[in-house]
N, C-alpha and C positions, 0 to 999 in steps of 0.2 A: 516250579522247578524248570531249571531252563539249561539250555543243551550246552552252554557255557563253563556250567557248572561242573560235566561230568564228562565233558569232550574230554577226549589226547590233546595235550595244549603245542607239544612239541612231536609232533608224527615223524617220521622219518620221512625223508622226500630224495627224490634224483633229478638229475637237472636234466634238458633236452638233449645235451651234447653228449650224455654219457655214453657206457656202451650198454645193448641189451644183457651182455655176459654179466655186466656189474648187478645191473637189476636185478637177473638172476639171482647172484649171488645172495644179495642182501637179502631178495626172499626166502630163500633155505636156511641163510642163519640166523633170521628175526622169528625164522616161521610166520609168512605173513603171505598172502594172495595176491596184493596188489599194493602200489607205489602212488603218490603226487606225483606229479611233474612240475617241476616250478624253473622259472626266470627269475632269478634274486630271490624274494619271498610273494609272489608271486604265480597263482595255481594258472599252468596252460593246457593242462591233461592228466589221466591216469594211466597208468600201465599196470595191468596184470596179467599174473601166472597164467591164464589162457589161451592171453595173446600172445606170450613168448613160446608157447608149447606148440602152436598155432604155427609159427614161422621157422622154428628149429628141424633139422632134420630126419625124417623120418629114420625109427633105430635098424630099421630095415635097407635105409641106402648104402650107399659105397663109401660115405665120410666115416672116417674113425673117432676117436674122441675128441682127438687134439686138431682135428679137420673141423669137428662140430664147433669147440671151442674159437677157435681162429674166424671160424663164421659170426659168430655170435658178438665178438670182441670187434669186428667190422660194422657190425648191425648196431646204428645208434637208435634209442630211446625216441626220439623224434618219428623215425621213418614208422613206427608200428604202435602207438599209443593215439589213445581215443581222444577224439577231442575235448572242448572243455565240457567238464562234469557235471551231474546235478550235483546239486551242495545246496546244503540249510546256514543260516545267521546265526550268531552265537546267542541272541533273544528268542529264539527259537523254541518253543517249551517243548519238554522231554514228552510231552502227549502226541503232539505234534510232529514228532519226530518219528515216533514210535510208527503211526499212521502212515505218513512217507517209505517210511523204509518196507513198510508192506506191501507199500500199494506199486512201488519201485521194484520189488522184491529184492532188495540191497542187504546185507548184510552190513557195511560200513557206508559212508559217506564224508565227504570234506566240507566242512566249516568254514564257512568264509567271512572274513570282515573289510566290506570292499571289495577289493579284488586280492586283498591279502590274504594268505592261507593260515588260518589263526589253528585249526584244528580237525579233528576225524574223529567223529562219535559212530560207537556201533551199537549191534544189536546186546552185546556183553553193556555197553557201556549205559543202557536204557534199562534193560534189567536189573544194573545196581542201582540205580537210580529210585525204581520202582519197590524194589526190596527194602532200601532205608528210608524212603517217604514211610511202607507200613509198618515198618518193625515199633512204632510209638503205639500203634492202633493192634495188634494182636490178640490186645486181651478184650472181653466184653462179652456179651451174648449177642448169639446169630440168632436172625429170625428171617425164614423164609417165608415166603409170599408167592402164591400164585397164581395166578387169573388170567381172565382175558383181557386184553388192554383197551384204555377207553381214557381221553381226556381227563386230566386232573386227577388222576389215579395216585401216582405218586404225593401229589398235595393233598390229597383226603389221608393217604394213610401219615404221611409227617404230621398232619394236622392233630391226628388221633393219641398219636404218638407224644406230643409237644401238648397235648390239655394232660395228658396223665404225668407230665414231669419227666419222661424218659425222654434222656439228649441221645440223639444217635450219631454215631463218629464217624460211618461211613455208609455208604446207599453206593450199591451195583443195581442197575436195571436193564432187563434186557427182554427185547422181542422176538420171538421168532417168527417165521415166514408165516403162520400158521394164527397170528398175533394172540400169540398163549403169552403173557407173561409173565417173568421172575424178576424178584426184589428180594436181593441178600440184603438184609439192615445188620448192620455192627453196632450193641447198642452198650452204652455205658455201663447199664444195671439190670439186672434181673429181671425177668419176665413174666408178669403175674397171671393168671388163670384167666381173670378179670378180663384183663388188656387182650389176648389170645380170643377171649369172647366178642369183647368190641371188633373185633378184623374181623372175625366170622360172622358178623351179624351184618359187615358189609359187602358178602358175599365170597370172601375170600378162601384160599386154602392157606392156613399157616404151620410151618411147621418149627419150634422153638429146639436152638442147640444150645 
């Protein structure tokens, strides 16, 4: 899956020259936090709702509304927008993406092809993504797995798994700090008494859903 696939391919964008009031605007009525900035097509920056809230005046001063307004329509887009962005490729895979935006702590980001602004994938936009990769895989039998983790763990148990004829659809593994680990198997068919014995007898904790 790749981030092309499930971007905003057309985002809304504002151009340098605008005003910050326009910005504004456009965020209240899209309901949206932040903006591109683009020169033709083109990304030169972001603008968002914190930075225009950041430079408007406090509701506490002497401007009125139409004083704040008149400020805001003077204040171009240029003078208060961040430089240029981080942005991901549209070959980008949605795993990749996913990672990024966490480690970013981003909620959106912009898509670039070149220096072209092709699109804006968010966190909404990863979640559908991830939701209709599993929706083929939901049916099956869970089998959990626990132990301490130790090289080739995962291949001994797929190994065990692949001599008894059981294909498994999907494998989560995961470590914790404490190197305890879990292995969710999603498996195609049914889980025999037998097979549950073979995991146990390789020291495991398994538990069959």
């Amino acid at each position: 899956m790749f981030v092309r696939d499930y971007m905003l391919a057309a985002p809304i964008t504002i151009g340098m020259d605008s005003s910050v009031a326009e910005a504004l605007e456009i965020m209240e009525t899209k309901k949206i936090r932040q903006l591109p900035v683009v020169s033709g097509d083109k990304l030169v920056g972001m603008v968002t709702e914190k930075q225009i809230l950041k430079v408007s005046p406090s509701p506490v001063s002497s401007l009125n509304v139409f004083e704040t307004r008149y400020f805001l329509e003077k204040l171009k887009v240029s003078e208060i927008m961040s430089g240029f962005p981080l942005a991901l490729t549209p070959d980008t895979t949605i795993e990749e993406a996913a990672v990024y935006l966490r480690e970013h702590k981003l909620g959106s980001v912009p898509v670039l092809d070149g220096d072209r602004l092709a699109g804006i994938i968010s966190i909404t936009n990863i979640f559908d993504a991830m939701v209709k990769c599993r929706e083929y895989d939901l049916t099956g039998t869970i089998l959990i797995i626990e132990t301490m983790d130790r090289p080739g763990l995962l291949a001994d148990v797929h190994q065990l798994l692949s001599s008894a004829g059981v294909r498994v659809k999907e494998t989560i593994y995961h470590v914790k700090e404490n190197k305890q680990a879990k292995i969710k198997l999603r498996l195609a068919t049914s889980v025999g008494r037998q097979l549950v014995e073979g995991l146990e007898n390789m020291g495991l904790t398994v538990t069959a859903d």
